[in-house]
N, C-alpha and C positions, 0 to 999 in steps of 0.2 A: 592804394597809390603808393606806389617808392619815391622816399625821399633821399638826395643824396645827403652826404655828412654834414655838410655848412646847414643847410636849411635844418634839419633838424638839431644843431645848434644854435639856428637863432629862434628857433622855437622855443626851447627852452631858457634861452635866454627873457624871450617874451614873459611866458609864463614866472621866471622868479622875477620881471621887475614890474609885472602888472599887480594893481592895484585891489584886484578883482581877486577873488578865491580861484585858486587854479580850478577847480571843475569847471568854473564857470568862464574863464579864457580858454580852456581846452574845447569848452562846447561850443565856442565862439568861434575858434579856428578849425572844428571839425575834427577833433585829432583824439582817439580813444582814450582813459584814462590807461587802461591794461598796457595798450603801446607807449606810451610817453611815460610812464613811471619804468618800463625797459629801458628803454633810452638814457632815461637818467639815470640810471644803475652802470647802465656800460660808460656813460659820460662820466660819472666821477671815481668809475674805477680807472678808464685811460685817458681820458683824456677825449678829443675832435676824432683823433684816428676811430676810438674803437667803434666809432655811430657809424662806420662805413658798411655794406651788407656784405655779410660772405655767401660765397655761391652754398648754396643747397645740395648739390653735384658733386660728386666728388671727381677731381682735373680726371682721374682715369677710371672708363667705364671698364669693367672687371669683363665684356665679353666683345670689346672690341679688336679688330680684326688688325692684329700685326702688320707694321711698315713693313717688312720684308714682302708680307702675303697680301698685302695692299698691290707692290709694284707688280706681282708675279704676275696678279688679275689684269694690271692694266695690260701688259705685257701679252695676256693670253688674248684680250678684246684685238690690240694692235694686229695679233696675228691674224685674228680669223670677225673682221670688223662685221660678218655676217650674221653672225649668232646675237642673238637678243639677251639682257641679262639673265634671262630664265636659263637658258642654254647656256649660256655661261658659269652660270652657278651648279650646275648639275654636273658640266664635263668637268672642271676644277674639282670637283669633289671628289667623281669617279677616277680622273688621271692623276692629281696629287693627293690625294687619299687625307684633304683637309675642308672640312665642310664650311661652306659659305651659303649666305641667305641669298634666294633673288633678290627680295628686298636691299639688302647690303649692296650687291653688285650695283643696281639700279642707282642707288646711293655714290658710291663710288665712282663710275662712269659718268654721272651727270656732272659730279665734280670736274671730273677735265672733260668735259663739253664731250664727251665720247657718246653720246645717246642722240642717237640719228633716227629720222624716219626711213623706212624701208623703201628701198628702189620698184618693189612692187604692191601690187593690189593686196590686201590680206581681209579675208573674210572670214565671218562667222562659220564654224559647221554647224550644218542645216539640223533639224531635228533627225533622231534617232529612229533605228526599225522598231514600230509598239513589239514585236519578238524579240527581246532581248538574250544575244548568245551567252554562253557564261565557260563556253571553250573554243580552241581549233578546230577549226574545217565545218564546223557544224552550217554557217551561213558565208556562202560567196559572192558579194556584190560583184556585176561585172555594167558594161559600160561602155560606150565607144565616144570620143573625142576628135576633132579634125584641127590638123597642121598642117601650113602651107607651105610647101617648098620651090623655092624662084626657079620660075620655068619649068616645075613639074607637074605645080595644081596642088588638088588637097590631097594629103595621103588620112590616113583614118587609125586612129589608135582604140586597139581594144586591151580593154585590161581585166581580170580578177585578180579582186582584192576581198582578202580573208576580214570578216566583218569585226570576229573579237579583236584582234591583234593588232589589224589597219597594215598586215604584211599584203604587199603584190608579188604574187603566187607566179603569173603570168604574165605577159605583155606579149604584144604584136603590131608591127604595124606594116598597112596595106594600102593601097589604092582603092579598094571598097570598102562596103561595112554590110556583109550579105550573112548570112545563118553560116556558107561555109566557115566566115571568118570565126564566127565567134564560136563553133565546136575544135576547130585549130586549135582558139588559145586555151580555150575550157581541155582540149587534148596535153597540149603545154603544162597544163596548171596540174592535171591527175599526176600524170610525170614526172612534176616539181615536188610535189605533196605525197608521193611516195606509193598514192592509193588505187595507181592502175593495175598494180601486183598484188593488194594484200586483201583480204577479206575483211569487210568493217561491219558492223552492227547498222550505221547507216551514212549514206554518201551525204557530202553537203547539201542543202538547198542552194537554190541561184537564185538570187533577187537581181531584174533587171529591168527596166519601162516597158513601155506596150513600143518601141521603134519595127517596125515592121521586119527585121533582121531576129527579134526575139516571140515573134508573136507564128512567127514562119513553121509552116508544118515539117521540115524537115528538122531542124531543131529540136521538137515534140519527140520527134520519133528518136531522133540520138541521144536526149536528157533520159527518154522510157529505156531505149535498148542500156544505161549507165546507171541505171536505177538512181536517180536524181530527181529529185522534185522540183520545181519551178513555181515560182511567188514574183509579183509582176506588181510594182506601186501602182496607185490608184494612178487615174489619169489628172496632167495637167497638175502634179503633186510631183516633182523632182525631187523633195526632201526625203522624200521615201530611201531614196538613193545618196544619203547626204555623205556620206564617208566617200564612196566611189568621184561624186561632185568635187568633194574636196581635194584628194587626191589629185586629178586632173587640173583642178584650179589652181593648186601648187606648182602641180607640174609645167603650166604654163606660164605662170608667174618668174619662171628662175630660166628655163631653156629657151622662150623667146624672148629673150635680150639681144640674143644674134640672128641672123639670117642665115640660110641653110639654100646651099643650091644641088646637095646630093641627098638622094634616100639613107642612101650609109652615112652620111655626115649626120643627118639629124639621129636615122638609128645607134649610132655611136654614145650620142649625149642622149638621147633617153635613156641608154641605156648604164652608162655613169649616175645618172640621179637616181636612176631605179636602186642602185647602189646604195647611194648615200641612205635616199630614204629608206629605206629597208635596216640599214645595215649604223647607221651615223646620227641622223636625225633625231631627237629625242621627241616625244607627243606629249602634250601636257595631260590630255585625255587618258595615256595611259601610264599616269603615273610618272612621269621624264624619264619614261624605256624607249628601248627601240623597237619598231615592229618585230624584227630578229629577236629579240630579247623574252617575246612572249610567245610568238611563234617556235621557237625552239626550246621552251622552258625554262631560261633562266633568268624570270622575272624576280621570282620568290628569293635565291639566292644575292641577286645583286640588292635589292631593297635591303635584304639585313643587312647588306655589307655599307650599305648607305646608311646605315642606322650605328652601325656600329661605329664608323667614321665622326659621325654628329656627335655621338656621346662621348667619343673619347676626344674631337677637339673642342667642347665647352669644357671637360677637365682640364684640359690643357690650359685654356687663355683662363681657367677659375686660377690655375695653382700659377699663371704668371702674374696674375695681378697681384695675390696675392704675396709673392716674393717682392713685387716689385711697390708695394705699401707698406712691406717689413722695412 
């Protein structure tokens, strides 16, 4: 228990005018002899003042985050009120080359009530493929989605999406969801990936449900004539497909906030986010890169560069603090 200065001055005052052996009014008041023989060492060296506590703390923590690069953070939230502190703390680091903790941000933003719940749904991603990729191309989840456009009906999005990286390779969308569609975008996706010209040791596998659009004999025949294998989740098990699920449940989370009454107006904005996500969006799952970032191989590079940033700004706030305790 903390005492303030008075009370542990009339404590001692108790103890020299009681009658009683100080241990034995000490053990009456409950008060240590170790602590009250302190007390009374700082008491008759100053006086009332010095029985007051001093912090244990010292006023400046040696790795706190400069008012300058305090405001710049809120400044960065202000702009883009989208981004979570995680995301916040990763593009701050990557764009002014000064490293901050999510933690801190979190901290920071809570301060001026900047930490808001999100305007949409946010889920878990679902379990993992038991084949775990450990590069590009090797597995492509692909998938199809429905969106509705006023006065037109559903149109049907089919996507491949690269499984290590979480890059989409592909998209399309259509008024159906038949076998044509999905060798279309599987055609799209070789063409994006570079692999309809070059000779590879081996084409990706396609992980996709049993939807009768993948289970279709003409598909069979266009994966064999591609030399492509096909892996098909169990049934009544969507998780199978948890990356491609998630993908979509993103994607529907941020582009229906508006209404759409043309097929090019919605294709427009999928086609913006496909952007983003690919290209802006950071995953926590890989590391706060972006799918581009592994998909293209410069994951390994930016990590050091994020590292090397870390170490050299704790040097930095070590050697302001300590100028600033000289």
């Amino acid at each position: 228990m903390r005492y303030p200065a008075s009370e542990k001055a009339e404590i001692i005052q108790l103890v020299e005018q009681s009658h009683l052996p100080a241990k034995r009014t000490l053990d009456k008041l409950g008060i240590p002899r170790a602590t009250f023989y302190r007390w009374y060492d700082r008491y008759r060296g100053g006086g009332i003042d010095a029985l007051a506590d001093h912090r244990s703390r010292p006023d400046r923590a040696w790795n706190r985050i400069p008012d300058d690069v305090r405001g710049q953070i809120i400044d960065l939230a202000l702009e883009f009120p989208e981004l979570s502190p995680r995301e916040l703390a990763v593009r701050f680091t990557d764009e002014r080359k000064y490293f901050v903790s999510e933690a801190s941000v979190y901290r920071l933003l809570k301060a001026h009530d900047l930490v808001t719940s999100p305007a949409y749904v946010v889920i878990k991603a679902a379990n993992e493929f038991k084949d775990k990729t450990t590069a590009i191309n090797q597995l492509w989840q692909t998938d199809f989605t429905y969106l509705k456009i006023t006065g037109w009906g559903w149109y049907y999005l089919s996507s491949v999406l690269d499984d290590f990286s979480r890059y989409i390779v592909a998209w399309r969308l259509g008024p159906t969801m038949c076998a044509s569609d999905v060798t279309a975008t599987l055609d799209q996706a070789l063409a994006a990936s570079g692999l309809d010209h070059i000779t590879v040791a081996h084409r990706p596998r396609l992980l996709s449900d049993n939807g009768s659009s993948y289970v279709a004999d003409d598909l069979a025949m266009w994966l064999a004539g591609k030399g492509m294998q096909h892996v098909r989740g169990a049934p009544y098990h969507p998780q199978t497909q948890g990356k491609i699920e998630r993908w979509h449940q993103t994607l529907k989370n941020r582009i229906l906030l508006d209404n759409y009454y043309l097929p090019g107006d919605l294709e427009r904005q999928i086609g913006a986010f496909v952007e983003h996500y690919n290209h802006v969006r950071y995953h926590e799952s890989i590391d706060n890169l972006t799918p581009a970032d592994v998909y293209f191989g410069r994951a390994e590079m930016i990590l050091a560069e994020r590292k090397r940033i870390k170490l050299a700004t704790i040097a930095n706030r070590r050697l302001q603090h300590q100028l600033h305790a000289a």
